[in-house]
C-alpha positions, 0 to 999 in steps of 0.5 A: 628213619627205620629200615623196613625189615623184609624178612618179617612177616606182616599181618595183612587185612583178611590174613586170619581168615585166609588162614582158617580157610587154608586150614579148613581145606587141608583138614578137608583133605586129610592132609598134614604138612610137618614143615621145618625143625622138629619140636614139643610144639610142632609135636602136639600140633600134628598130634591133635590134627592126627587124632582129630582127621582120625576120629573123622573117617578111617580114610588115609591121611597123606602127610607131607614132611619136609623137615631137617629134623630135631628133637628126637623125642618129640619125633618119636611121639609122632612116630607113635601116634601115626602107627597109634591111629586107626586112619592108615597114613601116606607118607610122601617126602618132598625137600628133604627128610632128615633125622628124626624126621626120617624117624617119623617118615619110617612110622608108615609101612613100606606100601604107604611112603612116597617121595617127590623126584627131588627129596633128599633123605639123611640118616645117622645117629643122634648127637647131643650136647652133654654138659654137667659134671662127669656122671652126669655126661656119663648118663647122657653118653649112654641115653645116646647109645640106647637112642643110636641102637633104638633108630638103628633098630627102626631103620634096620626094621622098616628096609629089610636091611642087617642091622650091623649094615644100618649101624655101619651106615649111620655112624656118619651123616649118610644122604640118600638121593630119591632113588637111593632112598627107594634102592635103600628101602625107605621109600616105596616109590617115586611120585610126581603127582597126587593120582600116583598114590592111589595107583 
């Protein structure tokens, strides 16, 4: 006899509409939730929603992330898209903010990123897994250079930290509790509650 597998989710009678009325209340509410690995998918989803509650009003956005990051490209088309609209987005962490991630969450101006008390935030430099013959690792080697000094750039840009500190900073893993982040420049405030983004 089967085991149940109870790490599976299972559909449930009504679980469609459930899910078309959770997502009409979060359009409603101009609100995005960027949860979990970075990829092209994720990417394009936040991409239509972004364009779409733009071409709906000029009013902010919030939008929630809580990601360890990802792909670094698909980060960066979001990280566009955001500065691209015309509706100005909230940014506000929560879990943690990791990696491209952060890349993302660093597309809002400093006024306009937000944290959760217990949000967590890493930064450092890109890795990749270089494999092929020798030019070809060479190529990748220097694609993850020109990456590293382009988010260093970006770091360095959106905290009003010297880039050589950033560089310095990123060469390893380098965590940020909620206060630190707000210390380092990343974040412009602590938040417990919705009402604070508008005070």
């Amino acid at each position: 006899m089967d085991t149940p597998d109870t790490n599976t989710p299972h559909a449930t009678p009504g679980s469609e509409p459930r899910t078309s009325y959770l997502e009409e209340k979060a359009f409603k509410a101009r609100t995005l939730l960027v949860f979990g690995t970075i990829t092209d998918t994720l990417a394009a989803d936040v991409a239509r929603r972004l364009i779409a509650l733009d071409a709906e009003s000029a009013e902010p956005i919030d939008m929630l992330v809580s990601s360890p990051g990802g792909h670094l490209e698909s980060g960066d088309t979001m990280h566009d898209l955001v500065r691209f609209i015309t509706a100005p987005v909230n940014m506000i962490g929560t879990g943690w903010v990791g990696s491209a991630a952060t890349h993302l969450y660093l597309a809002a101006p400093r006024e306009r990123r937000f944290c959760l008390p217990n949000t967590r935030f890493l930064i450092h430099q890109p890795s990749g897994g270089a494999g092929g013959p020798a030019s070809d690792i060479a190529i990748q080697a220097q694609e993850i250079v020109k990456a590293r000094e382009r988010i260093a750039r970006t770091i360095a840009r959106q905290t009003g930290k010297p880039l050589e500190v950033v560089l310095a900073d990123i060469e390893r893993d380098h965590w940020l509790s909620a206060e630190e982040a707000v210390d380092y420049g990343l974040v412009s405030r602590i938040i417990e509650h919705k009402t604070a983004l508008k005070g």
